[in-house]
SEBAVO-136039 format. One line per field, with one value per residue: residue in one letter; chain; x, y, z of N, C-alpha, C in turn. Coordinates in nm, 3 decimals. Each point is the difference from the previous one (the first is absolute). Layout:
BEGIN
resn	[A  ...]
chain	[A  ...]
nx	[X  ...]
ny	[Y  ...]
nz	[Z  ...]
cax	[X  ...]
cay	[Y  ...]
caz	[Z  ...]
cx	[X  ...]
cy	[Y  ...]
cz	[Z  ...]
***
This chain:
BEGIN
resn	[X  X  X  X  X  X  X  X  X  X  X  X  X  X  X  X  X  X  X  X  X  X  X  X  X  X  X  X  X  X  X  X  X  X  X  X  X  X  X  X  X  X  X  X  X  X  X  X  X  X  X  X  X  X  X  X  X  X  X  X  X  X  X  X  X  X  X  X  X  X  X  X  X  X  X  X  X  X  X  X  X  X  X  X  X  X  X  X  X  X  X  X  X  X  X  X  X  X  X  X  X  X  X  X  X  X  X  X  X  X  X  X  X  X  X  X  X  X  X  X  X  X  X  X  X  X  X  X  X  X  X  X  X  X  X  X  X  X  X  X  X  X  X  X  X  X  X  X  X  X  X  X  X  X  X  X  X  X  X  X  X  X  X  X  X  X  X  X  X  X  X  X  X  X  X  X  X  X  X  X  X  X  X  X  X  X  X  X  X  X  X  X  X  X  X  X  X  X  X  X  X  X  X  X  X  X  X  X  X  X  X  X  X  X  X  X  X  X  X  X  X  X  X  X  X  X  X  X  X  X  X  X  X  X  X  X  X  X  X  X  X  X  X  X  X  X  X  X  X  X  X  X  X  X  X  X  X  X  X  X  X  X  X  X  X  X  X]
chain	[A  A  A  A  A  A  A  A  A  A  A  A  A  A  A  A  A  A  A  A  A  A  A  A  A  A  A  A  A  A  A  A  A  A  A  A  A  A  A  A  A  A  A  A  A  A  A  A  A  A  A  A  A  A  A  A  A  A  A  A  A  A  A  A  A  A  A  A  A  A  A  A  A  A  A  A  A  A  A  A  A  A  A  A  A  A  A  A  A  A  A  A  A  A  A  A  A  A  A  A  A  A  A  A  A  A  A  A  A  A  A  A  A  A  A  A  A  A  A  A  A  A  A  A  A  A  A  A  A  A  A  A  A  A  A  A  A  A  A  A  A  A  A  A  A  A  A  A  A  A  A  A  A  A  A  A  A  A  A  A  A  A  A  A  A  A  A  A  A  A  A  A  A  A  A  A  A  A  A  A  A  A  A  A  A  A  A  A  A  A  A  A  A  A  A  A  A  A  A  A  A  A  A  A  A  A  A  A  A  A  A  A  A  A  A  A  A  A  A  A  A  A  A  A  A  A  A  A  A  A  A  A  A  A  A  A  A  A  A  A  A  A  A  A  A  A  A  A  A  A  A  A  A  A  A  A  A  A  A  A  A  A  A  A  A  A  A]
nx	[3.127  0.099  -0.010  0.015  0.102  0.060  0.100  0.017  0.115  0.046  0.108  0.057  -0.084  0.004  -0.084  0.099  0.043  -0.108  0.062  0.061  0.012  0.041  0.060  0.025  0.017  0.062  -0.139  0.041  0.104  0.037  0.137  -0.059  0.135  0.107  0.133  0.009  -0.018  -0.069  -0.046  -0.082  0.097  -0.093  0.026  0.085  0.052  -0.105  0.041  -0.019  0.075  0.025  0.088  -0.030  -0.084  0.073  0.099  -0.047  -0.067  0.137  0.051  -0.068  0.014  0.079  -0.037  -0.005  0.035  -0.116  0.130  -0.007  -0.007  0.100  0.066  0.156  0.038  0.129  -0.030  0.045  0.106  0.034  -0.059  0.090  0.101  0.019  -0.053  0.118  0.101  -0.054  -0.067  0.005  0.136  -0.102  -0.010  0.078  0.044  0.104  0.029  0.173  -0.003  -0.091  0.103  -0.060  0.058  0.047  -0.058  0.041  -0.006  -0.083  -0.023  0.003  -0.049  -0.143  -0.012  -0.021  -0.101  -0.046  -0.008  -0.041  -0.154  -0.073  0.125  -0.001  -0.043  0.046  -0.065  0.056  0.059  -0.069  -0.085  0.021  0.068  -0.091  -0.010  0.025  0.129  0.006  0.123  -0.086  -0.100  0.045  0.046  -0.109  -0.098  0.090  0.016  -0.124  0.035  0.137  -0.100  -0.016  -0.004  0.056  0.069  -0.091  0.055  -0.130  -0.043  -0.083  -0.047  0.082  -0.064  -0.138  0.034  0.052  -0.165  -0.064  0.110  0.004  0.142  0.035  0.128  0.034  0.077  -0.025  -0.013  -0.064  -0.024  -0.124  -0.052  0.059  0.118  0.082  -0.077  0.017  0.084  -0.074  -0.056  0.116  0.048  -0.075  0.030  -0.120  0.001  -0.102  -0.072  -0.038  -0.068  -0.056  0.068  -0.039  0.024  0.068  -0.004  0.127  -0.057  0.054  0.084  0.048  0.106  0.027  0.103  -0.009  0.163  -0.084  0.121  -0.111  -0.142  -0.085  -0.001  0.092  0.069  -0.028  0.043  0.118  0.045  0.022  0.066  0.056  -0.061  -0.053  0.081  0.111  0.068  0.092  -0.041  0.061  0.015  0.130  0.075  0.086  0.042  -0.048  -0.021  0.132  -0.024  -0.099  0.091  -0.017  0.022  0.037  0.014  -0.047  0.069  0.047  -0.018  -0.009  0.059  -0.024  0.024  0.090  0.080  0.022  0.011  0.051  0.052  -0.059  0.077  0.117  -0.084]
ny	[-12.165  -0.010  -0.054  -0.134  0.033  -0.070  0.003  -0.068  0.002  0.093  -0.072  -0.068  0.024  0.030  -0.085  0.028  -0.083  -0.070  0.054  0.057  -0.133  -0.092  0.153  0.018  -0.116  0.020  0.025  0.011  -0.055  -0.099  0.048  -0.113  -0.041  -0.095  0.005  -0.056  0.013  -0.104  0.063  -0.070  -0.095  0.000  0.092  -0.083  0.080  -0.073  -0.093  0.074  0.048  -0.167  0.003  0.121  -0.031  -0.097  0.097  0.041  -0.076  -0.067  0.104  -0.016  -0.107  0.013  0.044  -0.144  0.097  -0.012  0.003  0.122  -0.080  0.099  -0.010  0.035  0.007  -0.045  0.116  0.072  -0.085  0.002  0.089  -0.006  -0.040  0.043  0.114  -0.010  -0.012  0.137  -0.065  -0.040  0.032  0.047  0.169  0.095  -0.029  0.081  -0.025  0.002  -0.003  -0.095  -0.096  -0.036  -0.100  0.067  -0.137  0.083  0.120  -0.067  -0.070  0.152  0.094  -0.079  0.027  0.120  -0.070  -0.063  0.149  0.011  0.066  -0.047  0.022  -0.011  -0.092  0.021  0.048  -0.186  0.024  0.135  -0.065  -0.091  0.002  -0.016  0.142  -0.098  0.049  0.113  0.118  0.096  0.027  0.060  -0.096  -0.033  0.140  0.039  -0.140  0.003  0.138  -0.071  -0.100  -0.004  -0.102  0.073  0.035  -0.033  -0.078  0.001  0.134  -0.009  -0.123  0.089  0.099  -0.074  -0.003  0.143  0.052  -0.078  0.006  0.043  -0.049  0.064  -0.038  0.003  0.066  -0.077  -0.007  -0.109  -0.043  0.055  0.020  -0.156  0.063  -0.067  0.041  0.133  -0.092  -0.110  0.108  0.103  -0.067  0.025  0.098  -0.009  -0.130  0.009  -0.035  0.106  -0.112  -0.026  0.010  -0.074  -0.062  0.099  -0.031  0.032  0.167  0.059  0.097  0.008  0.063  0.022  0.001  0.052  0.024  -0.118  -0.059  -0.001  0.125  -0.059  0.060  -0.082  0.043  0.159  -0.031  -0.046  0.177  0.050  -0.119  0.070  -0.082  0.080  -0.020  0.004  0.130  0.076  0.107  0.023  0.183  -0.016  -0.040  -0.073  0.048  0.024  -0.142  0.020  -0.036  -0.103  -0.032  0.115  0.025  -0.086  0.073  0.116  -0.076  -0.059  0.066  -0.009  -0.072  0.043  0.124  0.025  -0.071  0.065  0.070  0.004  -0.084  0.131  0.045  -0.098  -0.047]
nz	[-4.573  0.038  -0.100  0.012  0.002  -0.035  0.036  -0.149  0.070  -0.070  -0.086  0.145  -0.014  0.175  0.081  0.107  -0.131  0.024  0.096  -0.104  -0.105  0.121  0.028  -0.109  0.080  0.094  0.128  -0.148  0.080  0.068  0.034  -0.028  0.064  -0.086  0.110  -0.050  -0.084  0.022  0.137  -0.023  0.094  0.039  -0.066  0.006  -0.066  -0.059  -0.074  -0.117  0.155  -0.043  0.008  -0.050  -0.057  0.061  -0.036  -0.125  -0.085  0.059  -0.052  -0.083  -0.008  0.048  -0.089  -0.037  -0.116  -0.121  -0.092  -0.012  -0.159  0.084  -0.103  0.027  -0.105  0.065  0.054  -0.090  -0.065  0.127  -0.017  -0.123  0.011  0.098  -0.101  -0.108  0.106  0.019  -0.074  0.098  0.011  -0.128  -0.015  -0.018  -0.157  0.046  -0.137  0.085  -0.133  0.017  -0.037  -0.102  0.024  -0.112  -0.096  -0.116  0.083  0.053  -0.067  -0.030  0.048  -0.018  -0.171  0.005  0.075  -0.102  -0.081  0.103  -0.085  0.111  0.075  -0.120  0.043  0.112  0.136  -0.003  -0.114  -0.017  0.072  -0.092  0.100  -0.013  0.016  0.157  0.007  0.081  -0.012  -0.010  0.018  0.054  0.050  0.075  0.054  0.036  0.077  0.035  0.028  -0.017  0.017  -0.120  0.048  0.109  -0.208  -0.027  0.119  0.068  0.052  0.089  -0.152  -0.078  0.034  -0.065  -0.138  -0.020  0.042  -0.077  -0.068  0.088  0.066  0.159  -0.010  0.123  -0.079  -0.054  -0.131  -0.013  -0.104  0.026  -0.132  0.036  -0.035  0.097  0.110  -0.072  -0.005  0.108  0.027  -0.054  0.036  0.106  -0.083  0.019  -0.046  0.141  -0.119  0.084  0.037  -0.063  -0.072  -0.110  0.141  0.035  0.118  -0.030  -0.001  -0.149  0.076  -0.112  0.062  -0.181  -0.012  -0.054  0.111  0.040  0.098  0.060  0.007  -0.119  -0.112  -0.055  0.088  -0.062  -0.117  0.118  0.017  -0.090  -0.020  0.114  0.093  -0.011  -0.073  0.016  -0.090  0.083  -0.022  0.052  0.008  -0.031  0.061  0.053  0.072  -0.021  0.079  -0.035  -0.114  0.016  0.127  0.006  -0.124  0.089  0.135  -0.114  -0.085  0.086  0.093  -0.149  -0.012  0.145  -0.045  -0.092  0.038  0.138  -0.019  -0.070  0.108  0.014  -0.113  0.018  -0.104]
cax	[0.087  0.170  0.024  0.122  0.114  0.140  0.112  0.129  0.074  0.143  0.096  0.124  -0.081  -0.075  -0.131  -0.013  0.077  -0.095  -0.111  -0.089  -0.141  -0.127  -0.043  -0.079  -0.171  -0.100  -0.028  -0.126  0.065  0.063  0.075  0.089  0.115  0.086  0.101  0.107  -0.015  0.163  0.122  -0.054  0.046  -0.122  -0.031  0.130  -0.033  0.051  -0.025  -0.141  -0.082  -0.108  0.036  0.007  -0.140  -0.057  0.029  -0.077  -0.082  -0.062  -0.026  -0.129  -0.087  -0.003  -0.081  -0.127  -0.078  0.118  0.050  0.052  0.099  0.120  0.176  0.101  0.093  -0.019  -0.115  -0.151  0.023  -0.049  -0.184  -0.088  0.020  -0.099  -0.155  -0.019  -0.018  -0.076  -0.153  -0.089  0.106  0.086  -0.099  0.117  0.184  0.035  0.153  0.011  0.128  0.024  -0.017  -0.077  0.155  -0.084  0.093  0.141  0.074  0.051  0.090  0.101  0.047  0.069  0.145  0.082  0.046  0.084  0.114  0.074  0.091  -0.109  0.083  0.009  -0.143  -0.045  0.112  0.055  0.140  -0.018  0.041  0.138  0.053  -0.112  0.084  -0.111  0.027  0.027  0.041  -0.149  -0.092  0.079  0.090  -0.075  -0.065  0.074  0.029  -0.106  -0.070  0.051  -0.070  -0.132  -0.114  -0.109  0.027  -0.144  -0.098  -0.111  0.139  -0.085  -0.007  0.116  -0.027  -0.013  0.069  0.119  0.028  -0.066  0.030  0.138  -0.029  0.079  0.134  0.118  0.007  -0.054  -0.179  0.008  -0.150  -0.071  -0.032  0.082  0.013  -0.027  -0.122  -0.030  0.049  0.000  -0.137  -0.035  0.080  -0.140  -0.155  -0.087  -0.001  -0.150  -0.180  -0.106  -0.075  -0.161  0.037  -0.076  -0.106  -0.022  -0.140  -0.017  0.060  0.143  0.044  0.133  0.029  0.112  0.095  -0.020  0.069  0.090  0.091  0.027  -0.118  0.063  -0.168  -0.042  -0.055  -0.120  -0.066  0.000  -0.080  -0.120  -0.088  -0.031  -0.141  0.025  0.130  -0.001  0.103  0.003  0.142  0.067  0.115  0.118  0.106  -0.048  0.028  -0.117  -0.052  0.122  0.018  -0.174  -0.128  -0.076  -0.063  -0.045  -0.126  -0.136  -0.087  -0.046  -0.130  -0.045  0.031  -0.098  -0.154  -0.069  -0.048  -0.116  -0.105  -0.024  -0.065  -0.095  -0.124  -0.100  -0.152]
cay	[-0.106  -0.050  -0.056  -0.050  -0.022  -0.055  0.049  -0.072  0.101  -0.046  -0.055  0.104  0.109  -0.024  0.078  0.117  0.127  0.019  0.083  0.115  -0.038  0.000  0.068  0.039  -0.074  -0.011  -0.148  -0.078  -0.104  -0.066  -0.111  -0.086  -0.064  -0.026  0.050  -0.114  -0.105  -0.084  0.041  -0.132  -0.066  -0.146  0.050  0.017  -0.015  -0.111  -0.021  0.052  0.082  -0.071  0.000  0.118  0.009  -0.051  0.090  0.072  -0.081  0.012  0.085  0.022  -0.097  0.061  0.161  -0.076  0.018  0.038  0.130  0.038  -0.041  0.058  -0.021  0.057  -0.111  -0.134  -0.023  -0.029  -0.101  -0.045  0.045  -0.079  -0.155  -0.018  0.025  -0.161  -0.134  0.004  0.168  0.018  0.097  0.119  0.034  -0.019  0.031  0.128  -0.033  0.113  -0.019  -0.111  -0.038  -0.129  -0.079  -0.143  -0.070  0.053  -0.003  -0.129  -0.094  0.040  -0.026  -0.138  -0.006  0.090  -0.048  -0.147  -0.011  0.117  0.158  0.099  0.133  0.017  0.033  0.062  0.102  -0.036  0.016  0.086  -0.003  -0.010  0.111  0.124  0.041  0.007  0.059  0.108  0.057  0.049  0.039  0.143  -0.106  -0.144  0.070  0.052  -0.143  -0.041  0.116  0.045  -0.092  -0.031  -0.021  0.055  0.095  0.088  0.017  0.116  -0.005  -0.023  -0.104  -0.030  -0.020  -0.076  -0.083  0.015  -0.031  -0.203  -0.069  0.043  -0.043  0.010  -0.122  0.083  0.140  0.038  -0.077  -0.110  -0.045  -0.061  -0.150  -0.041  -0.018  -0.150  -0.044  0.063  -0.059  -0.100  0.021  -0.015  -0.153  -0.092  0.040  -0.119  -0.083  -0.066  0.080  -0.004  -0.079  0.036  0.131  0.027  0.018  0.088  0.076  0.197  0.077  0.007  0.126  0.037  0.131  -0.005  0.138  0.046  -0.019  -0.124  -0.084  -0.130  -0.064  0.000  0.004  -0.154  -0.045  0.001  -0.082  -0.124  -0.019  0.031  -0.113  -0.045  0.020  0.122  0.019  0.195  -0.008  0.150  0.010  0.111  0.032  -0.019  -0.131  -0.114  0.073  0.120  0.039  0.039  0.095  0.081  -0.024  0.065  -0.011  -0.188  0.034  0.033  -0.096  -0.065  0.060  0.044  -0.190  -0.072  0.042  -0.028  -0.135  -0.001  0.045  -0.168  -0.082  0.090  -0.013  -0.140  -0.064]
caz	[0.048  -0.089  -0.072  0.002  -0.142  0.003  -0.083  0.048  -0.030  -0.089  0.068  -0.022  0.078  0.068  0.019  0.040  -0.051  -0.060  0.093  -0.022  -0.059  0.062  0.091  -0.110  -0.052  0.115  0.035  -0.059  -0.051  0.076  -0.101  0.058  -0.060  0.115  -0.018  -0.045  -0.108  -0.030  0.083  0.072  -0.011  -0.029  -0.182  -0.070  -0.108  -0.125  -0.133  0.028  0.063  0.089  0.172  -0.023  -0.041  0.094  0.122  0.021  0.057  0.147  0.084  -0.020  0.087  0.160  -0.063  0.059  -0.089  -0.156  0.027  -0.121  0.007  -0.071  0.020  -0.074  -0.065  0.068  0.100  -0.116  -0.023  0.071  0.028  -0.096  0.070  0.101  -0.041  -0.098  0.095  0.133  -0.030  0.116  0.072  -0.074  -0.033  -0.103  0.033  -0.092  0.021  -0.077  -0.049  0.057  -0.129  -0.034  -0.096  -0.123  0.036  -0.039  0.099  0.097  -0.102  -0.017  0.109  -0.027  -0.059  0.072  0.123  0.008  -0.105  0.069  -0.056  0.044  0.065  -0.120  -0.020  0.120  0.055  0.094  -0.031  0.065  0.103  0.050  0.035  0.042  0.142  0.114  0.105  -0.012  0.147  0.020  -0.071  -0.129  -0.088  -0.020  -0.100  -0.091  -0.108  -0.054  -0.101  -0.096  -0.057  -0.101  0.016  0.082  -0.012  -0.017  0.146  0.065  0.093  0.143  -0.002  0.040  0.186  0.117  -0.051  0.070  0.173  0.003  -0.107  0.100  0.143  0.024  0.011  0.065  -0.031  -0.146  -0.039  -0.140  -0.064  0.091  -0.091  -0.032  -0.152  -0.042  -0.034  -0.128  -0.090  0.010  -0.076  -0.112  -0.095  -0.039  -0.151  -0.056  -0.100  -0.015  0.021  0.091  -0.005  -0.061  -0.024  -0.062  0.112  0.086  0.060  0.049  -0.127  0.024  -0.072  0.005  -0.028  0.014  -0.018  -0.154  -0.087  0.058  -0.093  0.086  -0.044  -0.114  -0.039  0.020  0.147  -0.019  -0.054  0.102  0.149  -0.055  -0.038  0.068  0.042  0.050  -0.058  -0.032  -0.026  -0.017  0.009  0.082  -0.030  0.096  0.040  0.042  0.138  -0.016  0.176  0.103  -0.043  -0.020  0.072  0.025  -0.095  -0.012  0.092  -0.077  -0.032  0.105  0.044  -0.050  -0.061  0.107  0.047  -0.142  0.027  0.077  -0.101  -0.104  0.072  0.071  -0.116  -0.067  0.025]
cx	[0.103  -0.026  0.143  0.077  0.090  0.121  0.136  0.104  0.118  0.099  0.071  -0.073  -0.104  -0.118  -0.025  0.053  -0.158  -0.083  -0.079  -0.120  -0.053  -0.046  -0.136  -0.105  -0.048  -0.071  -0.138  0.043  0.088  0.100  0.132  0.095  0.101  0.092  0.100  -0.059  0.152  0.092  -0.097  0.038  -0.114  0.005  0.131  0.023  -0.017  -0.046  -0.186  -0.066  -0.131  0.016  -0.019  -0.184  -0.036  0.010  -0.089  -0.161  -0.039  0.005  -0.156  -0.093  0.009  -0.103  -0.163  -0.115  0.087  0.003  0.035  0.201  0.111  0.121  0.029  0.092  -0.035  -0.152  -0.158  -0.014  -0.032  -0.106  -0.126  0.030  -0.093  -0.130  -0.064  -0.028  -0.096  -0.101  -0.063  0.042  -0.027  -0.143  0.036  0.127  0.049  0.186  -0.012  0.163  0.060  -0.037  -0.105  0.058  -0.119  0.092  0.112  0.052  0.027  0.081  0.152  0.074  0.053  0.134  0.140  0.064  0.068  0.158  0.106  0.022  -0.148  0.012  -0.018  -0.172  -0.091  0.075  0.107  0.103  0.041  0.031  0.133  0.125  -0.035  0.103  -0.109  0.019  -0.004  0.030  -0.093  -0.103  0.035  0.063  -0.091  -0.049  0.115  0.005  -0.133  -0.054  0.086  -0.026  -0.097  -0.137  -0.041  0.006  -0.151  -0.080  -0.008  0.181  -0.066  0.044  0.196  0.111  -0.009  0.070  0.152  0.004  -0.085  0.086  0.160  -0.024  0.139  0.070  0.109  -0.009  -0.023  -0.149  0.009  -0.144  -0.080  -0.054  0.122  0.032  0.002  -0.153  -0.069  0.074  -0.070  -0.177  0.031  0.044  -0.136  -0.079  -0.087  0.039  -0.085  -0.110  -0.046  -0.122  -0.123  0.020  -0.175  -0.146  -0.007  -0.112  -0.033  0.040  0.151  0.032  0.157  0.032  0.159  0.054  0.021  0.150  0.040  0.030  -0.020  -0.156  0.002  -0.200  -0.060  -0.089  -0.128  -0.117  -0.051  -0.150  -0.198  -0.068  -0.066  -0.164  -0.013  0.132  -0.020  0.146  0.005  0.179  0.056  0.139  0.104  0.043  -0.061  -0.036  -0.131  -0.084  0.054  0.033  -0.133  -0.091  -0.166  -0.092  -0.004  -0.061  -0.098  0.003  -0.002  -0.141  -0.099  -0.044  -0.074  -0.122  -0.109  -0.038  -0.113  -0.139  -0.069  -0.042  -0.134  -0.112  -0.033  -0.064  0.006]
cy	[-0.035  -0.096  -0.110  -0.018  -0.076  0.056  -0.029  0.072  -0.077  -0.088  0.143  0.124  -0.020  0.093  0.162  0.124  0.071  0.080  0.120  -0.056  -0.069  0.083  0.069  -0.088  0.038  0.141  -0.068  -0.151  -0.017  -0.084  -0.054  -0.075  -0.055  0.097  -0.022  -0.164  -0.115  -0.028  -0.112  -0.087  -0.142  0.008  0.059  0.020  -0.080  0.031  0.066  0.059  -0.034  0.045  0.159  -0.020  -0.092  0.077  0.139  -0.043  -0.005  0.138  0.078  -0.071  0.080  0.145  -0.050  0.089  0.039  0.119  0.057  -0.001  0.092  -0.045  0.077  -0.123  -0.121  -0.012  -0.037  -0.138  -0.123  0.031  -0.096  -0.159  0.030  -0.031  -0.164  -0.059  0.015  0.156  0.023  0.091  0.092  0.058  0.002  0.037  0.109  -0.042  0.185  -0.029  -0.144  -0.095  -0.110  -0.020  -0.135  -0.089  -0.065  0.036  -0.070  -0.044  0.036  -0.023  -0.152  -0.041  0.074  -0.070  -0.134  0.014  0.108  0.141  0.068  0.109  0.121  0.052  0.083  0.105  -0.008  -0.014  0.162  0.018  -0.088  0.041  0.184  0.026  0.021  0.062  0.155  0.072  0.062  0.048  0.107  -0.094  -0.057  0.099  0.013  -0.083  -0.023  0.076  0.009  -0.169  0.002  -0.051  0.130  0.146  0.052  -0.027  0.123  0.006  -0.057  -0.127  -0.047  0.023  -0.089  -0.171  -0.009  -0.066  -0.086  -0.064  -0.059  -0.038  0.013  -0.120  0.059  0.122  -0.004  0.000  -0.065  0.005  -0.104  -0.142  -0.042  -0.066  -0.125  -0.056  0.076  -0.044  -0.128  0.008  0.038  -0.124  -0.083  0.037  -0.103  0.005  -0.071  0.059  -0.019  -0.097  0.057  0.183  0.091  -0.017  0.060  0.062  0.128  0.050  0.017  0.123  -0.016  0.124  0.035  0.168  0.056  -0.048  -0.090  -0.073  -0.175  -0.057  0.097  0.002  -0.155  -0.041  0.022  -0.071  -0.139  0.027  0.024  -0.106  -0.119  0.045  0.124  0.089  0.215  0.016  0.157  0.069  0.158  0.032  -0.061  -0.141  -0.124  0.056  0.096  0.013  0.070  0.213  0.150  -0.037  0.028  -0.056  -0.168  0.019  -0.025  -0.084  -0.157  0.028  0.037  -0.122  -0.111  0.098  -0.061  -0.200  0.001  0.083  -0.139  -0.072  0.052  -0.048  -0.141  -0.057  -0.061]
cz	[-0.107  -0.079  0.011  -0.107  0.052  -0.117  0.013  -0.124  -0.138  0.061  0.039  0.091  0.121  -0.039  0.016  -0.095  -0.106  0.073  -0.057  -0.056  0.086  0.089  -0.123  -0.020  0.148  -0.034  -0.042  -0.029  0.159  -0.091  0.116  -0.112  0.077  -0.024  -0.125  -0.075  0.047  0.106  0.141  0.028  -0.048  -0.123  -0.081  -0.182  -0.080  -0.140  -0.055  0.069  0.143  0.168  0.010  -0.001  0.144  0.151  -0.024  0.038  0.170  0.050  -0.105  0.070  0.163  -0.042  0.075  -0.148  -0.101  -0.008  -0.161  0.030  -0.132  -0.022  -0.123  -0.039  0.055  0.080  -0.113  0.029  0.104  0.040  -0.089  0.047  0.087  0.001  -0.046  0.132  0.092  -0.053  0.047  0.104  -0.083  -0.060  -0.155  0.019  -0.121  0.024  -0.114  -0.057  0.019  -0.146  -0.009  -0.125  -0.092  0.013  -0.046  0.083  0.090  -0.064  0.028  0.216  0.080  -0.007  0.093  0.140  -0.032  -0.053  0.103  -0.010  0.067  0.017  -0.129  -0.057  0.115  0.062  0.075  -0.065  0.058  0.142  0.084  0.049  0.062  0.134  0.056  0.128  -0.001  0.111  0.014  -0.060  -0.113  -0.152  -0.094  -0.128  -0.159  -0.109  -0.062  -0.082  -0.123  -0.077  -0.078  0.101  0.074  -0.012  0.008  0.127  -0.003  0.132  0.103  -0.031  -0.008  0.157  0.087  -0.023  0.114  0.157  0.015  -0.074  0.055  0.148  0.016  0.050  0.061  0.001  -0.135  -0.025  -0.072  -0.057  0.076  -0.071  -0.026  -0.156  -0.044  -0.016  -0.127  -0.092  -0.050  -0.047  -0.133  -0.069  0.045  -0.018  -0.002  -0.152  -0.109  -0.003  0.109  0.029  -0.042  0.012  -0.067  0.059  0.056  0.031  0.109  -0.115  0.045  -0.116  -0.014  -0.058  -0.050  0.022  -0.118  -0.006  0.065  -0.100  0.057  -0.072  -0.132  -0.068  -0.012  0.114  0.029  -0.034  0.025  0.087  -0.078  -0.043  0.147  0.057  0.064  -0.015  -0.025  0.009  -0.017  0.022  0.074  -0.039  0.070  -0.073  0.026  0.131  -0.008  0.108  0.056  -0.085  -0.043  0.147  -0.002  -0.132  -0.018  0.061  -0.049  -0.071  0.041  0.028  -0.136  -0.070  0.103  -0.038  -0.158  0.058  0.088  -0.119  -0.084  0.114  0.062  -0.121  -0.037  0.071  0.096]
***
């Protein structure tokens, strides 16, 4: 029987562009997700992320059981809010590339938003101006492949990016996540420690990228002092779901089975 996962995806990236890794956990794993982070009208973006953790939330709660809990970047991040607010929804949680910010860094972000230069500190000066339109798919590819980030996608995973990531508008296609709304998550970076952070009561794996630029060995060290805390690391990018499916696959599935083990053996 499937195993339930939940999986919540990067800014900027739907669900579906992740299909090869969750076609790679089935089917020892059922993974459910939403489409679209952010794009709710009951759950509009705000400050910290709250209205984002409260929209994922209800759709775990409708699971009616806990679930192992995945995210990529933004999605880590809200997996662990969640967990903090509701552990009882969660067997555990595996952020991958998903930061745990000391609190220097808050500080700093803080700072960043009151003084006006977040854009500066995030990917949303980046994305400013981002071209969202395109005369067709031939176009769309051309423009994205000649981009850094998705210079190292797996191709299947830059594929399906092309035909989930995209919706057709007249005769054109535009970007299916709206930029304004990927803008407006990254300018509300949480700020704030997580509530009883140091309570946590599911295990928690973080996984960085050997060459990310977003989670950093510190973080590690965040996540390792936590209760059940573990801290590992995978070739690639920040992007490395997108760029190693197959191989998060394995260790996903390898990171529940070593936990279920440990819970089998204690007393």
């Amino acid at each position: 029987m499937s195993q339930p996962l939940f999986f919540a995806h990067a800014n900027g990236f739907p669900s579906a562009t992740y299909g090869k890794l969750f076609a790679a956990l089935a089917p020892q794993f059922h993974v459910a997700h939403l489409e679209q982070h952010g794009h709710d009208p009951r759950f509009p973006v705000d400050d910290n992320w709250l209205n984002l953790v409260d929209e994922l939330l209800l759709h775990l709660e409708a699971l009616g059981q806990p679930v192992w809990g995945v995210g990529h970047s933004l999605g880590g991040v809200l997996q662990l809010h969640a967990a903090l607010r509701r552990p009882d929804l969660y067997r555990g949680v595996i952020m991958l590339d998903s930061p745990l910010l000391t609190l220097r860094e808050q500080w700093g972000i803080r700072a960043a938003k009151r003084l006006g230069f977040i854009d500066r500190l995030t990917p949303a000066g980046r994305t400013l101006g981002r071209r969202e339109r395109f005369a067709d798919l031939a176009s769309a590819r051309d423009y994205f492949a000649g981009k850094a980030l998705f210079k190292g996608f797996d191709r299947e995973c830059f594929e399906d990016y092309l035909q989930h990531g995209l919706k057709p508008d007249g005769e054109q296609l535009r970007l299916r996540f709206d930029p304004a709304t990927e803008i407006r998550i990254y300018r509300s970076l949480p700020h704030v420690r997580p509530i009883r952070l140091k309570r946590l009561q599911v295990p928690l794996a973080l996984v960085r990228g050997e060459q990310s630029t977003v989670v950093f060995p510190h973080h590690g060290q965040v996540a390792r002092r936590l209760p059940g805390g573990e801290f590992h690391r995978m070739p690639g990018g920040h992007m490395f779901p997108l760029e190693r499916p197959l191989q998060t696959a394995e260790l996903i599935k390898d990171q529940i089975a070593r936990w279920q083990r440990t819970t089998e053996t204690r007393p």
